[in-house]
C-alpha positions in Angstrom: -7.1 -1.9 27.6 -11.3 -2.7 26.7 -11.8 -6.0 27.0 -14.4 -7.8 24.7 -17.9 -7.4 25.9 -20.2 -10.7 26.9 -22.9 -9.3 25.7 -21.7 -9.5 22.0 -23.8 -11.8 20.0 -23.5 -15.5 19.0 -23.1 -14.3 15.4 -20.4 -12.8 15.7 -18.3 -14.8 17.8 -18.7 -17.6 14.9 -17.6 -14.9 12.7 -14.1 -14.6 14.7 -13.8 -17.7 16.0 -13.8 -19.4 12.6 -10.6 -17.7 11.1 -8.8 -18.4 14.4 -9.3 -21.3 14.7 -7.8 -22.2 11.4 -4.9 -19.5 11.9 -3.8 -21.8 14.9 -4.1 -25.0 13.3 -1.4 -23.8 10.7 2.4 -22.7 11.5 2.8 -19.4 11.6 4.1 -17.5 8.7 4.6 -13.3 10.4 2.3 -11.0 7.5 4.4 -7.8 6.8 2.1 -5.1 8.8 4.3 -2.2 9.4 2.8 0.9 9.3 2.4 2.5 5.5 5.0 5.6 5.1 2.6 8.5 4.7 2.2 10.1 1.1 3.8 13.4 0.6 1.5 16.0 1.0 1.6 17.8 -2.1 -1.7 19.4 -2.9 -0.4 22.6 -1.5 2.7 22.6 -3.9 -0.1 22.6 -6.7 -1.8 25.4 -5.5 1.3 27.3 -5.2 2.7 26.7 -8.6 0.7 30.0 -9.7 2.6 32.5 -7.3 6.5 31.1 -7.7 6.7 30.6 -11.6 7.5 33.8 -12.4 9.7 32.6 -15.4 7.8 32.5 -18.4 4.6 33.6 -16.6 2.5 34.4 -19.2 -1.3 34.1 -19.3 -1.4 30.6 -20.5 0.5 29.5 -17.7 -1.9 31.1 -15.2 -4.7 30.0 -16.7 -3.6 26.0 -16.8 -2.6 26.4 -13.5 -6.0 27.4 -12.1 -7.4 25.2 -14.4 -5.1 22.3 -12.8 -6.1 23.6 -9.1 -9.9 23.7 -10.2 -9.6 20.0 -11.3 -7.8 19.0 -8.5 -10.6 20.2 -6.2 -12.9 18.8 -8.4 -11.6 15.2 -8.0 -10.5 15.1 -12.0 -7.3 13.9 -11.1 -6.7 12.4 -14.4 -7.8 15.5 -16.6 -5.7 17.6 -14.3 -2.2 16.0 -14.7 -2.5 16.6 -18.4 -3.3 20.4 -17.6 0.0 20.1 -15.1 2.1 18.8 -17.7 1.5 21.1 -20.1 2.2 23.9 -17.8 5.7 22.1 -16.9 5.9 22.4 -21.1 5.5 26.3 -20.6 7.6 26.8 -17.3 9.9 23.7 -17.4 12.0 25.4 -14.4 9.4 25.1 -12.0 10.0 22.1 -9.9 7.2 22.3 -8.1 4.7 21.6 -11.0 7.0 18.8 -11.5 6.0 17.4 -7.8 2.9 18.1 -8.1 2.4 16.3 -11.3 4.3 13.6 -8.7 2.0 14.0 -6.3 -1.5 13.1 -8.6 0.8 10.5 -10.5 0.6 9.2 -7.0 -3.0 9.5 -6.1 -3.5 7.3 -8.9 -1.9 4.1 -8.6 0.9 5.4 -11.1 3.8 5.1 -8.8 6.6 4.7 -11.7 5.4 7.8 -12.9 5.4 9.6 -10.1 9.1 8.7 -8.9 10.0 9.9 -12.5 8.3 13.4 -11.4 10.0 13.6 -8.4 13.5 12.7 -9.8 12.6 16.1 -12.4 12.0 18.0 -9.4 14.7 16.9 -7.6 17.1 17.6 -10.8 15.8 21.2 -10.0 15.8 21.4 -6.8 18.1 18.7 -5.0 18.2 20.2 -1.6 14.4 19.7 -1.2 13.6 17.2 1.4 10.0 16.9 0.8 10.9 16.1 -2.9 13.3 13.3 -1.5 10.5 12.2 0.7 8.2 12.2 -2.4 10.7 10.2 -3.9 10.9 8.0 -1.1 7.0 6.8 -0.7 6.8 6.4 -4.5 9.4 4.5 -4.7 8.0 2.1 -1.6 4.8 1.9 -3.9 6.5 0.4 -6.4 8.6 -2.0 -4.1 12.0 -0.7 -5.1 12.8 -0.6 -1.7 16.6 -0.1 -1.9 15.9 2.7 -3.7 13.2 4.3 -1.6 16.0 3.5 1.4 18.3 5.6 -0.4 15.8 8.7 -1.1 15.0 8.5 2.6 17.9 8.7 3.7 18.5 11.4 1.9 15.2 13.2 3.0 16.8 12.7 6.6 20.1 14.3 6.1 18.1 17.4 4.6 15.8 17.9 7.4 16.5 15.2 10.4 13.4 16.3 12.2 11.7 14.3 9.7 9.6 12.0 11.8 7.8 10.1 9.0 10.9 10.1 6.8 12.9 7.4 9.3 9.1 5.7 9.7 9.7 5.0 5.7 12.9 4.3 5.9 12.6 1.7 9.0 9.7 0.2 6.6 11.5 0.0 3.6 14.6 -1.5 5.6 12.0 -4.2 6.9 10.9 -5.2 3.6 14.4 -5.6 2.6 14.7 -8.6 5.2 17.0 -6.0 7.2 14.9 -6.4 10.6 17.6 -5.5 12.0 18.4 -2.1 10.8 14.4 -1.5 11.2 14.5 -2.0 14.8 17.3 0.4 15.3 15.8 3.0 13.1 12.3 2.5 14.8 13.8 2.9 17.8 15.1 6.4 17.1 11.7 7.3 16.2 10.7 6.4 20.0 13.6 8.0 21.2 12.2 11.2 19.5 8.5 10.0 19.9 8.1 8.1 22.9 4.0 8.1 22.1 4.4 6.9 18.7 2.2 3.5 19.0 3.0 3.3 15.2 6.7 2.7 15.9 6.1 0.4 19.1 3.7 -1.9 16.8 6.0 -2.5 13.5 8.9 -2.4 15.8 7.1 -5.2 17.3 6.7 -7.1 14.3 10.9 -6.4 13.1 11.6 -8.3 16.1 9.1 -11.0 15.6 11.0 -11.2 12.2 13.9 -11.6 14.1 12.5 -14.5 16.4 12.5 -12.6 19.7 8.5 -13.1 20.1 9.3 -12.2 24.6 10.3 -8.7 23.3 7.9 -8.5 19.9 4.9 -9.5 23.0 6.3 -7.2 25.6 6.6 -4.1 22.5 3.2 -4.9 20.8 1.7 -4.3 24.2 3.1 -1.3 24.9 1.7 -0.1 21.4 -1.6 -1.3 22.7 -1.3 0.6 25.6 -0.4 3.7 23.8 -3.6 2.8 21.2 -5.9 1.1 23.1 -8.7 1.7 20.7 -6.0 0.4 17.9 -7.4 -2.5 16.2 -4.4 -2.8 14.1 -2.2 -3.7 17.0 -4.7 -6.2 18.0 -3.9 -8.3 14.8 -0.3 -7.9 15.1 -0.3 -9.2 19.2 -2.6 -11.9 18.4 0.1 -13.0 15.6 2.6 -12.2 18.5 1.0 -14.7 20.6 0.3 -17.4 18.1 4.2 -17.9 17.9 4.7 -17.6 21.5 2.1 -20.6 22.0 -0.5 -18.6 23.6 -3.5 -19.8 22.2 -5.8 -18.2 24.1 -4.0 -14.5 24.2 -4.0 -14.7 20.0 -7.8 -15.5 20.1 -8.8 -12.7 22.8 -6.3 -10.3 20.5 -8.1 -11.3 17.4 -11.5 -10.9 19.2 -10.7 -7.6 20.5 -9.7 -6.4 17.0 -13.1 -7.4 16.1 -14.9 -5.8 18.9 -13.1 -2.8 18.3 -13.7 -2.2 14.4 -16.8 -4.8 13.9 -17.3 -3.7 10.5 -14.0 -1.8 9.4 -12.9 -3.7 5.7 -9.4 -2.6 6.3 -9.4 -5.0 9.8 -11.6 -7.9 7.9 -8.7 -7.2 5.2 -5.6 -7.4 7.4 -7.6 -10.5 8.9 -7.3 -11.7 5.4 -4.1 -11.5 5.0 -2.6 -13.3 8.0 -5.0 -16.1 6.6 -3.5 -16.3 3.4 0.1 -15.8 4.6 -0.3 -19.1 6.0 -2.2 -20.8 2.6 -5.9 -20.5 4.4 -6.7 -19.7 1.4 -10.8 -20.5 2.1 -10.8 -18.8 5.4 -8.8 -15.7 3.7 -11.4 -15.9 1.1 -14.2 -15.2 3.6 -12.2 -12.5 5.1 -12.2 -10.8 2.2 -15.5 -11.1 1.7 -16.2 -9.7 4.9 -13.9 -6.6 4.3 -15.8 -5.8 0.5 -19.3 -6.1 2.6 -18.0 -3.6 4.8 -16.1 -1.7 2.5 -17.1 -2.1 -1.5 -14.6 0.5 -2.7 -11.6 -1.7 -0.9 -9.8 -2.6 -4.1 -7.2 -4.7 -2.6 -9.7 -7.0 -1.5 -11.0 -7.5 -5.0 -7.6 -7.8 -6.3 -6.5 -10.4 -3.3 -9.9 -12.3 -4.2 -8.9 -12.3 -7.7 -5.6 -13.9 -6.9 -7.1 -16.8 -4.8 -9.2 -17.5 -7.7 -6.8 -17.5 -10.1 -4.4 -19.4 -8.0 -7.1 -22.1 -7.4 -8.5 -21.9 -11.2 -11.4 -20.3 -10.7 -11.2 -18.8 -13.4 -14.5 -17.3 -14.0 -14.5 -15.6 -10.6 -10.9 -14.5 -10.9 -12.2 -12.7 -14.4 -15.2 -11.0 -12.5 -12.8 -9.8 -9.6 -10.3 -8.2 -11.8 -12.8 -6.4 -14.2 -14.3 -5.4 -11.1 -11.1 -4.0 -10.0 -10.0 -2.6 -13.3 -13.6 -0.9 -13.6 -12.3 1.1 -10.6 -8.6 1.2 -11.5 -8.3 1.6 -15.1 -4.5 2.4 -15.0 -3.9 -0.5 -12.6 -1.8 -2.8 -15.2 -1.6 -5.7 -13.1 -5.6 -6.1 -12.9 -5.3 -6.4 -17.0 -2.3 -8.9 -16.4 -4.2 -10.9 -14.2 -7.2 -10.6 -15.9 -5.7 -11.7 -19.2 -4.3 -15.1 -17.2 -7.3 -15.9 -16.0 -9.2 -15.5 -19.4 -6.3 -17.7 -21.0 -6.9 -20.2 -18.2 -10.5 -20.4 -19.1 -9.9 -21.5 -22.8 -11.4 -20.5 -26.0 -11.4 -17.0 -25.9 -7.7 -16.6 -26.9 -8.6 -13.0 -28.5 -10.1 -11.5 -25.6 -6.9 -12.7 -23.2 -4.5 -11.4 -26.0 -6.3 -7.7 -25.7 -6.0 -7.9 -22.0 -2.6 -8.8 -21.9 -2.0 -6.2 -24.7 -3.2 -3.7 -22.3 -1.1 -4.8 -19.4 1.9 -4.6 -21.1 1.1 -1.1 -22.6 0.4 0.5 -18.8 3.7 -1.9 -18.0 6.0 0.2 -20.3 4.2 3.6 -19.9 5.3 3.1 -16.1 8.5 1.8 -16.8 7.7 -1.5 -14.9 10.3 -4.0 -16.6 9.5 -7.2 -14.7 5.7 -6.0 -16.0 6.7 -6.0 -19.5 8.7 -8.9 -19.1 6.0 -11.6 -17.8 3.4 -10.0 -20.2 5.6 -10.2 -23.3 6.2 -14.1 -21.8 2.5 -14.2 -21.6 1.6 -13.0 -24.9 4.2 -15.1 -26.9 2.9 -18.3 -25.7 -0.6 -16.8 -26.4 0.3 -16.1 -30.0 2.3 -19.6 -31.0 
C-alpha cells in the first residue's frame, strides 16, 4: 500500500488533521458505508422497446419510441418519461417500456415511482430477474429495505450468478441491523469473487457492527490490499482503528484517503459523514464544504448542510441550502419539506413556508411516500391553526 508522501504541504495536513482530531476526541458511532447496490442498467431495455412490441405496433408507437430514445440521448429525462408512458398507453403489454419508464423514474430521484414501474413489468413478466433486480435497487432508494431484501432474493433464485444482486441484498440486510446475515451473504460473494475489494470493505464494516473490530481490521486490510488506490477503504479502516484504539493507524488511514483523492467531494463527503455520525456537527460542516468546493453538483452535501443548519436554527442558511438543492432537484420532495421548516422556523413568512410544504406534500403523494405525507400534513396543520 502508498504511504502518504512528506513532501505534502503544511496546508493540507491542517486540512486532515483537523477533522481527526475531533473524530477521536468523540466515541465512535460506525457510519453505514457499504458499497451502493448498482442501478439496473436499463437504457438498453429503452432502446429495444421499438423491435419487441409487435402488439399494437402502429406508427405512433414507433414514432414515441424513437422519440423517447432521442430524448434519452439527449439528457431530457423528464420529457422522455412522458413520451414512455404514453407509449406503455398504446402497447400496455410490453413490459419492457414499463422498466424502462423504471429505469428514468430512477435516474431522477423518483424512486417510489420507479418500484411501481417495475412491479408493472414484473406483473408481465415475473420470471425476469433484471426486473426483480430493478425492483430491488429502487426499493433500497427508498429505504424499504425488507422489501428490496425480498426482490433480491428473488432476483437470485432467477439467475444465481447474479453477483451484484447478493451485493444488494447483503446491503439491504445490513441496513436492517441484520449484520449478521450481511456477513454471510458477503461472504458468498468472496467465495464467488475472491478479488471483490467491494465485499471485503462492507464486510468489514458488518463485522464492526457486530463488535469484532480484530476481524473488521484484519478484512478492511485485505480490501485495501485488493484496492490499494481505494480511498473509500481508507475511511472505513481508519473508523476500524478508531474503535480498536489505534490512534495513530485511524489518522495515517484518514491521511492516506486524503492523499489518495485530495480533491474528490465524494471522499470530503464520506469524511463528513463519519463527523456527523458522532454530532461534529462543525467539523462535518467543513467537510462538506470541502466536498461542494470540490464537487458543486454534489447534492447530498447541500442537502446534509441544509440539515445541520436546520438542526442548529440557522435558518437562513438552511433556506439557501435547500433552494439550492431543489434548483437542481426539483422533484426532490424532501428539499421542499425541509425547506418549508426552515422558512417556518424563521418567522413571519408563514405564506411562503405553507407553499413549500404544499409542494412537499404534493411530490410526497405522487411518490406514494406515506411517512412524507404524514409529517407534511403534521406540518401544515400546525402552520394553518
Amino acid at each position: 500500500m502508498e504511504t502518504v508522501q512528506d513532501s505534502r504541504t503544511t496546508h493540507t495536513k491542517q486540512a486532515v488533521y483537523k477533522p481527526i482530531r475531533l473524530i477521536v476526541s468523540s466515541i465512535l458511532v460506525a457510519f453505514v458505508a457499504t458499497v451502493t447496490p448498482q442501478m439496473a442498467h436499463s437504457v438498453e431495455v429503452v432502446a429495444q422497446a421499438n423491435t419487441q412490441s409487435n402488439t399494437q405496433s402502429t406508427d405512433q408507437l414507433n414514432q414515441l419510441l424513437e422519440q423517447g430514445r432521442e430524448l434519452v440521448d439527449a439528457g431530457k429525462i423528464d420529457e422522455a418519461v412522458l413520451v414512455y408512458v404514453q407509449a406503455a398507453g398504446l402497447d400496455p403489454s410490453d413490459p419492457k417500456i414499463y422498466s424502462g419508464i423504471a429505469y428514468l423514474e430512477a435516474l431522477r430521484g423518483n424512486y417510489q415511482a420507479a418500484a411501481k414501474f417495475y412491479r408493472d413489468a414484473l406483473v408481465l413478466d415475473p420470471q425476469n430477474p433484471d426486473f426483480q433486480y430493478g425492483l430491488a435497487y429502487s426499493l433500497v432508494k427508498s429505504e424499504d429495505y425488507r422489501g428490496a431484501a425480498d426482490a433480491y432474493r428473488k432476483a437470485i433464485s432467477l439467475k444465481p450468478d447474479l453477483l451484484n444482486a447478493y451485493l444488494g441484498l447483503a446491503v439491504s440486510l445490513f441496513r436492517q441491523g441484520d449484520y449478521g446475515s450481511a456477513v454471510k451473504t458477503y461472504e458468498m460473494v468472496i467465495a464467488s469473487d475472491p478479488n471483490n475489494w467491494q465485499a471485503y470493505a462492507s464486510m468489514g464494516m458488518a463485522l464492526l457492527r457486530q463488535d469484532n473490530t480484530p476481524k473488521a481490521v484484519e478484512t478492511l486490510r485485505q480490501a485495501a490490499t485488493l484496492a490499494p488506490n481505494e480511498a473509500s477503504i481508507q475511511i472505513k479502516l481508519g473508523v476500524a482503528l478508531l474503535r480498536s484504539g489505534d490512534q495513530a493507524g485511524a489518522i495515517a488511514a484518514f491521511e492516506q484517503a486524503a492523499a489518495l483523492s485530495p480533491r474528490d467531494g465524494e471522499i470530503q463527503f464520506q469524511i463528513g459523514e463519519v463527523l456527523k455520525s458522532q454530532d461534529d456537527l462543525d467539523a462535518a460542516m467543513e467537510a462538506y464544504q470541502r466536498a461542494l468546493a470540490f464537487n458543486p453538483d454534489l447534492v447530498e452535501a447541500d442537502v446534509a448542510i441544509g440539515e445541520i443548519q436546520l438542526q442548529k436554527k440557522e435558518y437562513i442558511g438552511a433556506i439557501v441550502s435547500f433552494r439550492r438543492v431543489i434548483n437542481r432537484v426539483p422533484q426532490n420532495a424532501n428539499a421542499h419539506y425541509h425547506l418549508g421548516m426552515a422558512i417556518k422556523g424563521r418567522g413571519g413568512r408563514d405564506s411562503q413556508a405553507i407553499a413549500a410544504l404544499e409542494k412537499a406534500l404534493k411530490l410526497y403523494e405522487q411518490q406514494g411516500d406515506t411517512e412524507g405525507v404524514k409529517k407534511t400534513q403534521e406540518a401544515l396543520k400546525e402552520l394553518k391553526k
